[in-house]
C-alpha positions in Angstrom: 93.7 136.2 82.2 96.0 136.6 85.7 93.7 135.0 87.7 94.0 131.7 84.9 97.4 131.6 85.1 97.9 131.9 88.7 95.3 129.2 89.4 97.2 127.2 86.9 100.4 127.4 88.5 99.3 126.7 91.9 97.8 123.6 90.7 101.1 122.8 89.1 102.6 123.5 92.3 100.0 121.2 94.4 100.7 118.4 92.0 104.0 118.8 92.4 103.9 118.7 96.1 101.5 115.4 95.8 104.3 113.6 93.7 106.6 114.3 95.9 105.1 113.2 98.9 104.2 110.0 97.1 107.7 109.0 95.7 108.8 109.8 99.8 106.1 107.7 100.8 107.5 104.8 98.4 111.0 105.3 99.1 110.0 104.6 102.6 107.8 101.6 102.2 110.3 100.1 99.7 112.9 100.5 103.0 110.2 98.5 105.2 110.0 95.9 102.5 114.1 95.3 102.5 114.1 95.5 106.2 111.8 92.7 106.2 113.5 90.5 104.0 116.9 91.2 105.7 115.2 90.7 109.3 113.8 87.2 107.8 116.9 86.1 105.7 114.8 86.3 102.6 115.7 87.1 98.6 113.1 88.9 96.3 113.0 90.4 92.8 111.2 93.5 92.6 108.7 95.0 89.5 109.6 99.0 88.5 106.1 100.0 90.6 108.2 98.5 93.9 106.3 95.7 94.0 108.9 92.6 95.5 108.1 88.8 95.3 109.3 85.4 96.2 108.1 82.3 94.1 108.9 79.6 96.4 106.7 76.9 94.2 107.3 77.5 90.1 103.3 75.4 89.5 102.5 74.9 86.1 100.7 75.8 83.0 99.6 79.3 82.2 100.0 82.9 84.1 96.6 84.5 84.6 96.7 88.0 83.0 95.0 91.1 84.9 91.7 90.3 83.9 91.3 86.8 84.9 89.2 85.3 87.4 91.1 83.4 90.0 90.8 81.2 93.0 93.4 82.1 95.6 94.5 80.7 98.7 96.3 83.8 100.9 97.1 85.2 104.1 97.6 89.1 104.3 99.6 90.2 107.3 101.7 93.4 108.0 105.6 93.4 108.4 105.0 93.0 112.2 103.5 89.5 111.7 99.6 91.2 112.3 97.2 88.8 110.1 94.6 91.0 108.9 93.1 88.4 106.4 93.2 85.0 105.0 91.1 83.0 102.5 89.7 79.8 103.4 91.5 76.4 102.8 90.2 76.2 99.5 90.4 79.8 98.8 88.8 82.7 97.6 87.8 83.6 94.0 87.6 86.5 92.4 88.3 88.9 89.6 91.4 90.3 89.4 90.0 93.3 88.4 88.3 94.1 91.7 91.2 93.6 93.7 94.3 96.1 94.8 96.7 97.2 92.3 99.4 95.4 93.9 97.4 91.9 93.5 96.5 92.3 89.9 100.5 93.0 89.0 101.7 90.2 91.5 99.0 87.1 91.3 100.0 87.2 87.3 103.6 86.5 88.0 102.4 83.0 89.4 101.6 80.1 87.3 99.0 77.8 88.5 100.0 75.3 91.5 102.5 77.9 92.1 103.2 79.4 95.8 105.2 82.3 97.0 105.0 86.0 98.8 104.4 89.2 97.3 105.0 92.3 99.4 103.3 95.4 98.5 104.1 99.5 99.1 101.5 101.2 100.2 100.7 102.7 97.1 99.7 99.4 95.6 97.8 98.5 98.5 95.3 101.1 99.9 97.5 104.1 99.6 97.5 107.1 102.3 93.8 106.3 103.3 93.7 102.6 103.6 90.5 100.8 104.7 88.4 100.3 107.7 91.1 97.3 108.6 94.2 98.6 107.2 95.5 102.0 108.1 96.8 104.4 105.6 100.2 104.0 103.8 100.6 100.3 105.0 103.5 98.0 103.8 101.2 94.5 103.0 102.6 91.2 102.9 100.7 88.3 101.4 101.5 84.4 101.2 99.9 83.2 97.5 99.1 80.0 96.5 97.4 80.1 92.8 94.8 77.4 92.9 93.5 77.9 89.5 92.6 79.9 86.6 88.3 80.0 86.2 
């Protein structure tokens, strides 16, 4: 009975420590977003996760939800200005269900025809192990235009 509640406290302790490390990691991406928009003279609202976002273009008609199938045209860069992807001039489609966290909460703030920039914490993004292109707890920046709803 010892043994069970000592394992269970150190894994209240562990997931604890994980929380922790995770709100610091926010706290610190959510400072690399503001230091962006300062450094570019730019104005965002942000979403409780810490997702921020600029609609530039309102576009028209309906929101897509988190489910939807979408045809986006983006560029993804890092706050330095490093393009690590971008669609093609007619765009990329796909489900929003397949995609990062931070793209199924931001695309659905844009209505179709609409344009703007979303910028993403790490932890809606590829978190503390990122992917073969994108290193772990990476601020990512994206310019979205909506093309359409499929």
């Amino acid at each position: 009975m010892k043994r069970i509640l000592f394992i269970a406290l150190g894994m209240i302790l562990l997931c604890n420590a994980c929380k922790k490390s995770e709100e610091r990691q926010l706290e610190k991406d959510i400072e690399i977003i503001k230091d962006y928009l300062d450094d570019n003279n730019l104005v965002a609202q942000s979403t409780a996760s810490g997702l921020h976002y600029i609609i530039d273009v309102a576009g028209e008609g309906e929101n897509p939800n988190s489910l939807s199938d979408v045809t986006v045209i983006y560029e993804g860069y890092h706050p330095s200005g490093s393009v690590f992807d971008q669609s093609t001039d007619d765009g990329a489609s796909f489900s929003l269900t397949s995609v990062i966290e931070g793209w199924q909460e931001g695309i659905p703030l844009f209505k179709v025809g609409g344009s703007g920039v979303i910028l993403l914490p790490s932890s809606l993004a590829y978190g503390p192990t990122g992917n073969s292109n994108i290193g772990g707890d990476a601020v990512l920046i994206f310019d979205i235009e909506l093309v359409s709803i499929d």
